[in-house]
C-alpha beads as a LAMMPS data file, in Angstrom:
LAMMPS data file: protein, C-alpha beads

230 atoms
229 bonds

1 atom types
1 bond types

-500.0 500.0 xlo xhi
-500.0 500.0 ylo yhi
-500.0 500.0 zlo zhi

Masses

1 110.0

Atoms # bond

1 1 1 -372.959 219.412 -275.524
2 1 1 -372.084 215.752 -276.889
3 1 1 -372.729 214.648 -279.879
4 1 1 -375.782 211.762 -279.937
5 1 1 -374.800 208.054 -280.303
6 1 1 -376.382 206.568 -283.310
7 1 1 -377.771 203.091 -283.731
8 1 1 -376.971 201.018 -280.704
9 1 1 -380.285 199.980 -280.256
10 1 1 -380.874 196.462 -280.776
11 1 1 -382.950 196.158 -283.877
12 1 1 -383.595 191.955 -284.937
13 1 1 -383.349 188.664 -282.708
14 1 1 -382.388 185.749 -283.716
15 1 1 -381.574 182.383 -282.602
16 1 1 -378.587 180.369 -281.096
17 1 1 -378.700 177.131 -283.241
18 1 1 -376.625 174.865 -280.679
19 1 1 -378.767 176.272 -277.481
20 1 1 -381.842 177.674 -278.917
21 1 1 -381.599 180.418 -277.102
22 1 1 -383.014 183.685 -278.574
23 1 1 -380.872 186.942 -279.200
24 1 1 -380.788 190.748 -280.191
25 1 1 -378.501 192.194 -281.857
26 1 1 -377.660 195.454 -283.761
27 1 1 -376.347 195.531 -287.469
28 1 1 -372.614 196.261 -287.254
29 1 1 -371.941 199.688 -288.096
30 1 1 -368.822 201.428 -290.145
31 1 1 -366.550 201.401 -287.008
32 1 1 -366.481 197.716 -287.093
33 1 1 -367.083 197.598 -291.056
34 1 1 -363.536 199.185 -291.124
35 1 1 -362.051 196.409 -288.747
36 1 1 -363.083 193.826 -290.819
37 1 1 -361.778 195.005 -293.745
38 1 1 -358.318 196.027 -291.796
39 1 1 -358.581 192.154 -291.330
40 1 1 -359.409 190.766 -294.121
41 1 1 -356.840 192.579 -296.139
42 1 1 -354.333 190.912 -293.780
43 1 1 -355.337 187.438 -295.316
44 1 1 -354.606 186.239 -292.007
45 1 1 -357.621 183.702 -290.882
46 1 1 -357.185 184.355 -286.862
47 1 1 -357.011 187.878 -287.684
48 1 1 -360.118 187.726 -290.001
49 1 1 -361.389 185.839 -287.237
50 1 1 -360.925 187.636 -283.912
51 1 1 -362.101 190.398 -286.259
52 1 1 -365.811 188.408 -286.695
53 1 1 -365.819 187.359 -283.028
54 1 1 -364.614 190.971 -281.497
55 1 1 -367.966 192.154 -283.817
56 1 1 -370.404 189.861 -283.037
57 1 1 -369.723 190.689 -279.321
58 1 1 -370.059 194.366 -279.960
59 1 1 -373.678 193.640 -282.121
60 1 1 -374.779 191.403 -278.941
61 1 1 -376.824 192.910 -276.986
62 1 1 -376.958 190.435 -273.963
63 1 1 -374.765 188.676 -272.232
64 1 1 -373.319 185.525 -274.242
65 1 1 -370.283 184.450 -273.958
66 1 1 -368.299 184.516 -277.023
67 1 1 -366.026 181.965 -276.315
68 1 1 -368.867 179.376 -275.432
69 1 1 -370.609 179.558 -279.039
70 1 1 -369.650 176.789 -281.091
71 1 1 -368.255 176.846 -284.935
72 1 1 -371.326 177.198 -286.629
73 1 1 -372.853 179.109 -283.956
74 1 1 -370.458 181.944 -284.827
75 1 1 -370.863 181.277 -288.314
76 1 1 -374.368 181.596 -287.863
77 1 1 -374.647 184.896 -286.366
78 1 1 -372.558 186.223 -288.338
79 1 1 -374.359 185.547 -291.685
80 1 1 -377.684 187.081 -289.934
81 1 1 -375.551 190.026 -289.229
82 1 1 -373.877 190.900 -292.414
83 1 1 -377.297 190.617 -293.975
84 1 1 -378.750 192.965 -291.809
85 1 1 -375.765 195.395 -291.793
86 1 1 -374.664 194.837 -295.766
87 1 1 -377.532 194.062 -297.229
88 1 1 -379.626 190.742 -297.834
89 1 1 -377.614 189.326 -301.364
90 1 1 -374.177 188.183 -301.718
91 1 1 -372.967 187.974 -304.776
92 1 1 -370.008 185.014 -305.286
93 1 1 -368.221 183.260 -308.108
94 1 1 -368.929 179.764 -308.430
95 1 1 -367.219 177.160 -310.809
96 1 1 -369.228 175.077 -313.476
97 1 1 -368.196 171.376 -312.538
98 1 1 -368.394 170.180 -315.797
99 1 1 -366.465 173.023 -317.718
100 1 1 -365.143 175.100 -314.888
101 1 1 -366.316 178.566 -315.543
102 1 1 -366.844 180.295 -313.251
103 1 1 -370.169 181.674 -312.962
104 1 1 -371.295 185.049 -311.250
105 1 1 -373.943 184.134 -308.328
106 1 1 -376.148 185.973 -306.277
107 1 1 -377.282 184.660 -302.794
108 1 1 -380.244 185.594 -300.470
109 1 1 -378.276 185.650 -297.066
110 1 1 -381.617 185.551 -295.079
111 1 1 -382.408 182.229 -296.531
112 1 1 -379.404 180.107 -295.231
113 1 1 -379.881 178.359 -292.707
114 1 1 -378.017 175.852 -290.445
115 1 1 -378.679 171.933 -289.990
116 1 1 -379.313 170.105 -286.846
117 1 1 -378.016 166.921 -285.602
118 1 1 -379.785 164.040 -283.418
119 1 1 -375.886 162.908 -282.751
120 1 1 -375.835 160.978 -279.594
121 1 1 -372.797 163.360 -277.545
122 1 1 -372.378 160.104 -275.347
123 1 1 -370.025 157.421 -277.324
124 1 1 -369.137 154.676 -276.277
125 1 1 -365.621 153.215 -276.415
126 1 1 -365.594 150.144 -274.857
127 1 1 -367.790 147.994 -272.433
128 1 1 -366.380 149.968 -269.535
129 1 1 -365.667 153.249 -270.904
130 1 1 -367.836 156.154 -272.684
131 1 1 -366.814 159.585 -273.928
132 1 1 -369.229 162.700 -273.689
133 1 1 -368.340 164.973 -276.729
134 1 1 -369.154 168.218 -277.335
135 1 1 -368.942 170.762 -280.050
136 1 1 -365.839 172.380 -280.539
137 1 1 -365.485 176.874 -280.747
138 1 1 -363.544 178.271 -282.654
139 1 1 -361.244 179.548 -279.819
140 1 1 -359.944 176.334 -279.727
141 1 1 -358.951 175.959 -283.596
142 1 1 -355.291 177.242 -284.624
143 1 1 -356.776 178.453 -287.906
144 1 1 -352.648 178.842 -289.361
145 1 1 -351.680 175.583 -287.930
146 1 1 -350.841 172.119 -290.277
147 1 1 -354.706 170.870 -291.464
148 1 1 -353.814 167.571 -289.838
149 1 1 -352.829 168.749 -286.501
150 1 1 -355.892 170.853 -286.293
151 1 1 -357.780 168.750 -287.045
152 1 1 -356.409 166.467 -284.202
153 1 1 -356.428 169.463 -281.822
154 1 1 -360.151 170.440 -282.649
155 1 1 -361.099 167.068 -281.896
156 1 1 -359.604 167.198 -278.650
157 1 1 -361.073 170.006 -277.491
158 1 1 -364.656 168.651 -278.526
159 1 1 -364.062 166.073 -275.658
160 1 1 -365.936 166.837 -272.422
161 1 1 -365.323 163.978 -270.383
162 1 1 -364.289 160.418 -269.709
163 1 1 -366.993 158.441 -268.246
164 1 1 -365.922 155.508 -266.699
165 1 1 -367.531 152.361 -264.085
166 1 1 -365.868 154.520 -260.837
167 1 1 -365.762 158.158 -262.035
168 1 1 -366.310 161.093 -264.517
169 1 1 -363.447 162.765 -265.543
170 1 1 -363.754 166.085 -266.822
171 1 1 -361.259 167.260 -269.701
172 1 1 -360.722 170.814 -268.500
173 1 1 -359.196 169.375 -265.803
174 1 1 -356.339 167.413 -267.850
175 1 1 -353.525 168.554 -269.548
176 1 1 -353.552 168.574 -273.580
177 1 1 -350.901 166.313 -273.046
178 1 1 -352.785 163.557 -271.129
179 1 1 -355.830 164.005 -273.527
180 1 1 -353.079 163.709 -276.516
181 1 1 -352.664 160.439 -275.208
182 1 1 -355.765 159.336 -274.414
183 1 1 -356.771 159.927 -278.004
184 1 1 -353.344 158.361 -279.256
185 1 1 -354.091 155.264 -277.031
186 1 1 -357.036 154.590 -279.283
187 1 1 -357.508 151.799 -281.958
188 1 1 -358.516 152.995 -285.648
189 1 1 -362.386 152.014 -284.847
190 1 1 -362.406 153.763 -281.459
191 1 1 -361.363 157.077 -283.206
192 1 1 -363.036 156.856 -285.658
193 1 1 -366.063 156.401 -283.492
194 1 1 -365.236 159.625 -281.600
195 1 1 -364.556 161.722 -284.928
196 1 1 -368.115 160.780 -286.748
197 1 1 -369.344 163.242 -283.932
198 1 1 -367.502 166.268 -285.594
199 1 1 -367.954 164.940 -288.957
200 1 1 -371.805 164.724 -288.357
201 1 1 -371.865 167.867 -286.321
202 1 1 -374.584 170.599 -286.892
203 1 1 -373.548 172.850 -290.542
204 1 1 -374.361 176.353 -291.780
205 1 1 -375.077 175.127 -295.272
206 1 1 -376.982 176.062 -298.642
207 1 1 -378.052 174.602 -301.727
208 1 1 -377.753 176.429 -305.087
209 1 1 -378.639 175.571 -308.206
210 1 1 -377.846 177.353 -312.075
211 1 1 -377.090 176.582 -315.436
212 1 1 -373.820 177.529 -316.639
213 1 1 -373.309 180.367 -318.606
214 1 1 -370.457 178.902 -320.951
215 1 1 -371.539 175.089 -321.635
216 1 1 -375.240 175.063 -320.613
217 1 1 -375.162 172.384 -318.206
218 1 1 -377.348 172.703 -314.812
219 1 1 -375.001 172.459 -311.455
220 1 1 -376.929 171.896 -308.143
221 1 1 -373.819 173.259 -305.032
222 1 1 -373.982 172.649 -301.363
223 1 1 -372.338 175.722 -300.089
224 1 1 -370.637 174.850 -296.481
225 1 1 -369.045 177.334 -294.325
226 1 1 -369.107 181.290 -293.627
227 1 1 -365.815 181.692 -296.360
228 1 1 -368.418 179.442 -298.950
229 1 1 -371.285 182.822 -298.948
230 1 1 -369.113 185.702 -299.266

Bonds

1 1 1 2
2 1 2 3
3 1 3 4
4 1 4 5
5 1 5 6
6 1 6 7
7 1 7 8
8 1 8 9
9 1 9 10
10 1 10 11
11 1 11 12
12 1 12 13
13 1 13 14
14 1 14 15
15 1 15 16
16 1 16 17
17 1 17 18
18 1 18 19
19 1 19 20
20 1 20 21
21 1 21 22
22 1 22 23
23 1 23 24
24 1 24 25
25 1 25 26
26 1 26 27
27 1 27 28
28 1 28 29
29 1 29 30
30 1 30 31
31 1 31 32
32 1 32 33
33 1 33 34
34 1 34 35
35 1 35 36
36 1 36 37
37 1 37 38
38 1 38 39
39 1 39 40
40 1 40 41
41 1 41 42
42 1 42 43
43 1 43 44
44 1 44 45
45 1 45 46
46 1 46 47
47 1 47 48
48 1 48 49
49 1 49 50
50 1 50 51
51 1 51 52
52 1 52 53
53 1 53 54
54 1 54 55
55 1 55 56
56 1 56 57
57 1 57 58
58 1 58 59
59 1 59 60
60 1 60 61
61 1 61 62
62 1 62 63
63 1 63 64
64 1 64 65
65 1 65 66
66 1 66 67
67 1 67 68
68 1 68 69
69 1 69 70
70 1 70 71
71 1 71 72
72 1 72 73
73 1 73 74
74 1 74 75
75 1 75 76
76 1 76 77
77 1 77 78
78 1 78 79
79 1 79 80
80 1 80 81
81 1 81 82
82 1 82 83
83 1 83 84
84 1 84 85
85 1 85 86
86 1 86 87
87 1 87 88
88 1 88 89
89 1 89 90
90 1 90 91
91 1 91 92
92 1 92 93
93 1 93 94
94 1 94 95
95 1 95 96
96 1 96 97
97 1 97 98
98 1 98 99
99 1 99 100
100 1 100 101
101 1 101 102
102 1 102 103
103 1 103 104
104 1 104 105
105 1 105 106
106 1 106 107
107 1 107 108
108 1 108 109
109 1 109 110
110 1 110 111
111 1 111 112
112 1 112 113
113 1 113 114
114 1 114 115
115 1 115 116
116 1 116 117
117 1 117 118
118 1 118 119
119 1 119 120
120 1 120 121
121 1 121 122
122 1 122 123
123 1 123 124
124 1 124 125
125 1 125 126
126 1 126 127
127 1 127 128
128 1 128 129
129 1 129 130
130 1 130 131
131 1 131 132
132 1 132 133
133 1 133 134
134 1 134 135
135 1 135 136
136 1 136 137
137 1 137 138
138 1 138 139
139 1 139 140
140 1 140 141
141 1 141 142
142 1 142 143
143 1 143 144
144 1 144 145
145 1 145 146
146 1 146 147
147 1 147 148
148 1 148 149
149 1 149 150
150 1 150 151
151 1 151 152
152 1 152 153
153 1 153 154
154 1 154 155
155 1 155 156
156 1 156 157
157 1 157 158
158 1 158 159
159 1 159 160
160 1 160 161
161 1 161 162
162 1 162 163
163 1 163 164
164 1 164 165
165 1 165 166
166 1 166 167
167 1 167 168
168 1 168 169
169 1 169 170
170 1 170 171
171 1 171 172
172 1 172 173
173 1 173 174
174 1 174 175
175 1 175 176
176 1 176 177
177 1 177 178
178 1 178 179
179 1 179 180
180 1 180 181
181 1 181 182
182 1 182 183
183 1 183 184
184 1 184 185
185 1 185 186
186 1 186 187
187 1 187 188
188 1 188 189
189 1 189 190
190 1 190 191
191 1 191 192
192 1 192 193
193 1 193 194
194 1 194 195
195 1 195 196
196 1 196 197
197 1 197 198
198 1 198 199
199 1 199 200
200 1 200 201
201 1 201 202
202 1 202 203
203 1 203 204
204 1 204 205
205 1 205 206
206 1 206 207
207 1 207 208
208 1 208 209
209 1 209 210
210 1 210 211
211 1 211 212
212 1 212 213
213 1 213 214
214 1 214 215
215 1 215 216
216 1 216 217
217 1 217 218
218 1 218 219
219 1 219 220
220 1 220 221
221 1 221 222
222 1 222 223
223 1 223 224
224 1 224 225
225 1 225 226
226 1 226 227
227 1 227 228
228 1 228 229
229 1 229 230
């Protein structure tokens, strides 16, 4: 007789924050608890990484497509699911910015929540053409790479397509070396144009506030990012 399988019965929902769409999901359990600390003692971001993707597409219990969910779409989830698999608080160190101490810190997972954006995805480059962003996933993002070639590659993948008087061109279709150039063919204003998108982009984010325990003084944080909460 086999033994039962234990808690692979979708237990919350929750829901996409770039589509809206609603989920279930599981709480991870100590197979994949063990895979993420294998990672994370690596210190190797697209190991920690694949680690918190390979996860959240085990806890899933519908059919999304991993590679589809955007940035903060994975971080997100994943938030919702440590809290339901850990445990609700997170306890962090946080630096006094007046003295620098750093101050113990205990967060409330459940209450973090993730911004939207009214971002136009349509911008327009010149009279005649307009580019249709989109936002980038984190399959795209060499996590080990140089920050300013990342940051030039992440932007290039957030392009969906060229939009000009006689066609659309869609960017899956191109090479990265044509859409390398395309970006490199702008002026300063164009790209910059093109990057407020990402800059503006929707944000898992939290605001904290304490008074430090060494000098007194009262520090009010915005906490950005899933490496910011734990």
């Amino acid at each position: 007789m086999a033994l039962p399988t234990l808690n692979d019965t979708p237990k919350y929902e929750l829901e996409i924050p770039s589509t809206g769409k609603k989920i279930k999901f599981r709480p991870y359990l100590v197979k994949e608890e063990k895979i993420l600390m294998m990672a994370a003692e690596t210190r190797d971001s697209t190991e920690m990484l694949n680690a918190i993707l390979d996860t959240i597409k085990s806890c899933i219990q519908q059919d999304v497509n991993i590679d589809s969910l955007t940035t903060f779409d994975i971080e997100y989830i994943f938030i919702k699911l440590r809290s339901k698999s850990v445990g609700e608080l997170s306890t962090i160190n946080l630096n006094c910015v007046h003295c620098q101490e750093a101050n113990e810190h205990t967060i409330n997972l459940e209450e973090i929540q993730c911004s939207k954006s009214t971002k136009n995805k349509l911008i327009d480059i010149d009279e005649k053409i307009t580019v249709e962003m989109k936002y980038p996933s984190y399959r795209n993002i060499d996590l080990n790479g140089d920050e300013n070639e990342m940051g030039f590659n992440v932007l290039a993948n957030s392009l969906s397509a060229v939009i000009t008087e006689d066609e659309r061109i869609d960017i899956e279709d191109e090479t990265p070396e044509n859409v390398r150039a395309f970006l490199e063919s702008m002026t300063k204003e164009q790209f910059e144009s093109v990057s407020s998108f990402l800059l503006e982009m929707p944000q898992v984010k939290h605001t904290i506030g304490f008074d430090c325990e060494k000098c007194g003084e009262h520090n009010t944080l915005e906490l950005k990012g899933l490496q910011s909460f734990f």
